[in-house]
N, C-alpha and C positions, 0 to 999 in steps of 0.2 A: 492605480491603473485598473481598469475595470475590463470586461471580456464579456459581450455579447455572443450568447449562443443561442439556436435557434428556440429555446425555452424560459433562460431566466439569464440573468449577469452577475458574473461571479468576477467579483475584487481581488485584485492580486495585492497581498499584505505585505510580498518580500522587500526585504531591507533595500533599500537605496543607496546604494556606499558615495554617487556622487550630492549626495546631501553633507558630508563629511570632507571640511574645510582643507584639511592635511593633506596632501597628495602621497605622501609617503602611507598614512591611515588608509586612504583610499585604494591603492595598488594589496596590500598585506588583506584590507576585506574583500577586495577581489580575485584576491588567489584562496582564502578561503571560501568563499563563495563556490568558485571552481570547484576545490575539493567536494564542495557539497553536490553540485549535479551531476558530479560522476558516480559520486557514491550510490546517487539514486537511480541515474543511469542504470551502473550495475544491479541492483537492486531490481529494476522492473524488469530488464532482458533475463535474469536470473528465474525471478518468478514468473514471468509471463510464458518464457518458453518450457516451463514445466505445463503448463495446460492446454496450449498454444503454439503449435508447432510453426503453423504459418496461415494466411490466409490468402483468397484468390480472387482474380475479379467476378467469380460465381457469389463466394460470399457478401461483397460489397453491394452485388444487384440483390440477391435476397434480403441483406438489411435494409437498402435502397426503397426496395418493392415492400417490405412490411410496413415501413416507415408511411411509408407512400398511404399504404389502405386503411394504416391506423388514422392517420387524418384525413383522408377522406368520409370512414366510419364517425369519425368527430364532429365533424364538419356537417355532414348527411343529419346526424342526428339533429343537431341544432339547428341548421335549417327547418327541420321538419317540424321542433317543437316551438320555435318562435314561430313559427305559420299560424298556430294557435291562437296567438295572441291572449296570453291569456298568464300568470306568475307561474311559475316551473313549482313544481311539488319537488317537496325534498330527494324525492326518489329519483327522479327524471334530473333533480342535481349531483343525484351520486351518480347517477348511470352516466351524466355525461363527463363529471372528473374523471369516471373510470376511463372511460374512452379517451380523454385528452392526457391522463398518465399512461400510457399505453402507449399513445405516440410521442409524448416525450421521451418516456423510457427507450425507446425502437429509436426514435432522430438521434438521446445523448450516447447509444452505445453505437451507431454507425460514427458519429464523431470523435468516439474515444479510439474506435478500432483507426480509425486514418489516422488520428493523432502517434496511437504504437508505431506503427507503421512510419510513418513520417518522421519519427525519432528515435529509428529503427531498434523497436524492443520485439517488433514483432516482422517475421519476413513477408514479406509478399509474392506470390509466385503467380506470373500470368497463367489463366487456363487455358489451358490446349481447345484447339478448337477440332 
């Protein structure tokens, strides 16, 4: 199974237990399986709210809005060097990785933080207005 995120696609490798002809096999890898996402479960809410008490929809618009100006800065740049018409110099190619890891980095951790949140390791509290 694969996973489209707004950067790259990442494979999901986990075991398939209905690939496994037994049903009786089937049921004993699925209750193990089980034990395994709670374990993890446990694990993230454990570690997560040691650094991470909670987040608000203040912070989802701040990631939102970096997210937002790091591809726009991306995006600016490279319009403006393709206007040139002319091969990109090595430099003007790191300057602009740098700019498009910037906004990947800023899109994949607005996604991880909805993810916590969404798989409640992390809480979410609306902001007072």
């Amino acid at each position: 199974m694969a996973t489209v995120t707004s950067s790259f696609r990442r494979v999901s490798d986990h075991f398939e237990p209905d690939l496994v002809d037994d049903p009786a096999e089937q049921r004993k890898l699925r209750g193990y399986l089980e034990q395994i996402d709670c374990t993890v479960s446990q694990a993230n809410k454990a570690v997560i709210s040691r650094k991470l008490n909670h987040v608000t929809t203040d912070d989802f618009q701040n990631l939102a809005l970096a997210s937002a100006k790091a591809r726009t800065d991306w995006v600016e740049a490279s319009v403006g060097l393709a206007a040139a018409k002319r091969s990109l110099t090595p430099d003007e190619v790191k300057a602009l990785a740098h700019l498009r890891t910037a906004y990947d980095e800023l899109a994949e951790a607005y996604e991880a933080t909805r993810r916590m949140v969404e798989r409640g390791y992390l809480a979410f509290h609306k902001t007072l207005d």
